[in-house]
N, C-alpha and C positions, 0 to 999 in steps of 0.2 A: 668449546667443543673438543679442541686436542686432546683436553686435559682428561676428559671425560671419556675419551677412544683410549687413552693410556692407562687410565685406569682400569677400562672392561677386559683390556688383555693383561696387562700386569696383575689385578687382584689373583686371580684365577691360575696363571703363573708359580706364583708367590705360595701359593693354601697348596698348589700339587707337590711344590717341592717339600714343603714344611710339613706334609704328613706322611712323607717317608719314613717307616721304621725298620730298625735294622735287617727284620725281615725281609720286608720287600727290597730293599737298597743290595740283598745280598750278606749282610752283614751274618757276622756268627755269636753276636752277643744273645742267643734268645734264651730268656728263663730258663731253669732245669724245668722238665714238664714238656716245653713246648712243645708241639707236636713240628718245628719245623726242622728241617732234613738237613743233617748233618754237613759241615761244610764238605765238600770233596776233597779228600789228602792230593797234596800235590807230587809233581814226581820226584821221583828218587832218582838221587844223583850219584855218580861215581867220579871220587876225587882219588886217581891214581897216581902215585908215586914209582919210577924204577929205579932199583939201586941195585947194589951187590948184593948177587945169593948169597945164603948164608944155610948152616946145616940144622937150622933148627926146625925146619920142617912149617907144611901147610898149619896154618890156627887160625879158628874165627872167633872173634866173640861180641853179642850184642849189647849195645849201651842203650844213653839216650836217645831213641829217633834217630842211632846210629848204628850200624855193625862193619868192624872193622875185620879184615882179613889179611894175612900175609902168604906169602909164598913162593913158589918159584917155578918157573915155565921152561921146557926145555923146546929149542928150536933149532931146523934142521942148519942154522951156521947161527954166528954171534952176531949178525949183521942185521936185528932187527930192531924192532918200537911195538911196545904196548900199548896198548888202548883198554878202557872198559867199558861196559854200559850191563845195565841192572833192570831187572824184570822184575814183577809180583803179578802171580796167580794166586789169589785165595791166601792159603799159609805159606805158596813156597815162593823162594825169593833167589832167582838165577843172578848168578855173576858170571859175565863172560867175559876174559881175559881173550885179547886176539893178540897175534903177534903177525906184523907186517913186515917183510923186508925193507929195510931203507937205503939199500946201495945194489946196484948191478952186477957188482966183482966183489965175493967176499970169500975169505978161506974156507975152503970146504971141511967142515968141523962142526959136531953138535954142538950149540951155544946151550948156554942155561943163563938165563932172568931174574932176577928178584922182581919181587913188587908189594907194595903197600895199598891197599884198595879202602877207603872207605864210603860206605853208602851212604848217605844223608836222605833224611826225609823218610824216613819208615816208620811206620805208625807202632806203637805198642801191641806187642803180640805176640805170639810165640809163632815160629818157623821153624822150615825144612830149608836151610841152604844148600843150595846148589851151584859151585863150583866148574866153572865150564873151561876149556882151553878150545881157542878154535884157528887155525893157520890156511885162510884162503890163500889159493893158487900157489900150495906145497906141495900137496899128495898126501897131507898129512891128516889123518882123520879129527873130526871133532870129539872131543870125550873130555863125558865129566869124572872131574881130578878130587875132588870134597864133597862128599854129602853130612852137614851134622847142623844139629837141631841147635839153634839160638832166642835168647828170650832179648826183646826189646822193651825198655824202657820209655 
């Protein structure tokens, strides 16, 4: 009798899991043709680097599923930290560079930043990049620094 209760719920078990295909499971292996719906691109990441400005000026340019940008942020003393984080509407694709103060007491003198930015995770396409600087609790207004058109890969 156990054996016979084990099996009316294992058979049944066993056949749901084994008629999973990669469609229903989620999977992105389906046919060309298929009609199921694309996996969803996941997000884009911003892997930012600070170093020394240098005079070669703002340049983007798009690769594989990547667009790299360089450049330089001026801020109200030298006494800050960069951060990035990356957007997509549509074609256009925002990079917003922030700059935080990281000390209480710093020489009162505009600083200037370097920085390496690269997005990962962008799907193949052509864009409007969007270059943004933004300095909460400075006074200092947000504006965008780069608008120019990049093809990804």
């Amino acid at each position: 009798m156990k054996r016979l209760l084990v099996s009316l719920f294992l058979v049944p078990s066993l056949l749901g899991c084994s008629m999973n295909t990669p469609r229903e499971s989620g999977g992105n292996n389906a046919a060309p043709g298929n009609d199921a719906p694309a996996a969803a691109a996941g997000p884009i990441t911003v892997e930012l680097k600070q170093r020394e400005p240098n005079e070669a000026g703002d340049a983007a340019t798009g690769g594989a599923g990547t667009v790299t940008v360089s450049g330089t942020v001026s801020t109200p003393n030298p006494c800050h930290v960069l951060s990035g984080a990356a957007a997509r509407e549509g074609s256009t694709l925002t990079l917003t560079i922030t700059a935080r103060s990281n000390a209480e007491m710093c020489i009162q003198s505009i600083g200037t930043l370097g920085f390496d930015a690269t997005l990962r995770g962008v799907p193949a396409g052509s864009y409007t990049l969007r270059v943004v600087h933004a300095y909460p609790g400075t006074g200092w207004e947000t504006k965008t620094i780069m608008t120019q058109q990049v093809q990804v890969r």
